[in-house]
ZABAGU-999675 format. One line per 10 residues: number of its first residue (from 1); their letters; for each residue x, y, z of C-alpha. Coordinates in steps of 0.2 Angstrom, whole numbers. Last residue first. Layout:
NUM) A) X/Y/Z | ...
This chain:
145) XXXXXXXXXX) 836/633/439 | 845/647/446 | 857/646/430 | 841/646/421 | 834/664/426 | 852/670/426 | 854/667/408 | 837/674/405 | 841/690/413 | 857/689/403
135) XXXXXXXXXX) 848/690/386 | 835/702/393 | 848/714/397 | 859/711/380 | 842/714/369 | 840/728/379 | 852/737/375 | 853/733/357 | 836/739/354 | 840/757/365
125) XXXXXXXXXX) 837/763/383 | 834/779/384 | 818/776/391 | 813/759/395 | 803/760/411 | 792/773/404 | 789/762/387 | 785/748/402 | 774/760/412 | 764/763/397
115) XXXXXXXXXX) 763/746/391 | 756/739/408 | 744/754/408 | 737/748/390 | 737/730/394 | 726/734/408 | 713/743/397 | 714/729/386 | 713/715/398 | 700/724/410
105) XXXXXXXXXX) 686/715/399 | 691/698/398 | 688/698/419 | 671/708/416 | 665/695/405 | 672/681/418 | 690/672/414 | 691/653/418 | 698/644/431 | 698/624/428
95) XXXXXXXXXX) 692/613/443 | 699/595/446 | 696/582/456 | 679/578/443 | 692/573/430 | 688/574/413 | 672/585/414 | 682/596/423 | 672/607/434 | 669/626/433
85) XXXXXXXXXX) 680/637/444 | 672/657/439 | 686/672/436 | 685/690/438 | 669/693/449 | 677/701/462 | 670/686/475 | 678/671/462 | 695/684/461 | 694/683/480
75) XXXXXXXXXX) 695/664/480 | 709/665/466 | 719/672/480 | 715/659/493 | 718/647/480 | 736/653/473 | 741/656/494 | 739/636/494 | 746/630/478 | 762/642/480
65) XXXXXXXXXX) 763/654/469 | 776/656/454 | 762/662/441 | 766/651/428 | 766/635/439 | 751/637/448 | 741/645/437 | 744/627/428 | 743/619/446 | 726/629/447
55) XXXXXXXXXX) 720/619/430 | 719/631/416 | 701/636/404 | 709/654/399 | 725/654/388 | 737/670/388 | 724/680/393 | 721/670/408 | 741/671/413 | 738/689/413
45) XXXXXXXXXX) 725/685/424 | 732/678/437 | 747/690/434 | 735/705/438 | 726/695/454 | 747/696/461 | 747/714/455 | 731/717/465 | 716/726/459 | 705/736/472
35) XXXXXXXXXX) 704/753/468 | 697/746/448 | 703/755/434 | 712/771/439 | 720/759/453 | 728/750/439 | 741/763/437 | 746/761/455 | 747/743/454 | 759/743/441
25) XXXXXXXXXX) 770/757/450 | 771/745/463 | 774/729/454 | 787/742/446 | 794/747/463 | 797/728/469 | 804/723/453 | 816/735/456 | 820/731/471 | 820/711/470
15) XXXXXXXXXX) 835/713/456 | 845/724/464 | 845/713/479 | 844/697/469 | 861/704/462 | 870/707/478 | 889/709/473 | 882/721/456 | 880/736/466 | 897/737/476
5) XXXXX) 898/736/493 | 901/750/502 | 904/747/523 | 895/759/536 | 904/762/551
């Protein structure tokens, strides 16, 4: 016998899903650009964009990922070419990443796709609308916090 539940009972649920099919949808898109970019090495460099020369606990932090799978991922992005560690010269401990050329390079391209699947995910969806959304997604954010 299969119970209903309604749609709003299981939030995270609804939540994870759709998250889950625009990570996907993401990726997609960025296969055009390079087969073997990952969502998780796109938020690494987003976060780059944002401000390049961060500490691994930095990327840490923004990114959501433990420090251990952030390394081995960050390790890939050093074989790909997207990223270089270089030494603090404040604190030998610690390595800051920053963007190679050809990481700087896929930020507009990669920009564009993420914008493109954005207007797509917004449609019909007005100002107001998603002002409300993004409102209580913050408010839900923090009450987890």
């Amino acid at each position: 016998m299969e119970r209903e539940y309604g749609e709003s009972i299981f939030l995270g649920y609804r939540i994870s899903m759709t998250s889950k099919r625009m990570q996907a949808a993401l990726q997609h898109r960025f296969r055009q650009l390079d087969p073997d970019l990952t969502f998780e090495q796109w938020t690494v460099l987003l976060a780059l964009w944002r401000k390049d020369g961060r500490t691994q606990q930095e990327l840490s932090a923004e990114t959501g990922r433990d420090q251990t799978s952030l390394s081995r991922l960050l390790d890939t992005m050093v074989r790909r070419n997207l990223i270089v560690r270089v030494q603090s010269r404040e604190d030998r401990r610690i390595n800051l990443i920053y963007l190679t050329y050809r990481g700087k390079e896929l930020e507009r391209p990669l920009l564009e796709l993420a914008g493109e699947l954005q207007a797509q995910a917004l449609q019909g969806i007005g100002e107001d609308e998603l002002s409300v959304f993004l409102r209580v997604l913050n408010r839900i954010d923090r009450n987890m916090n």
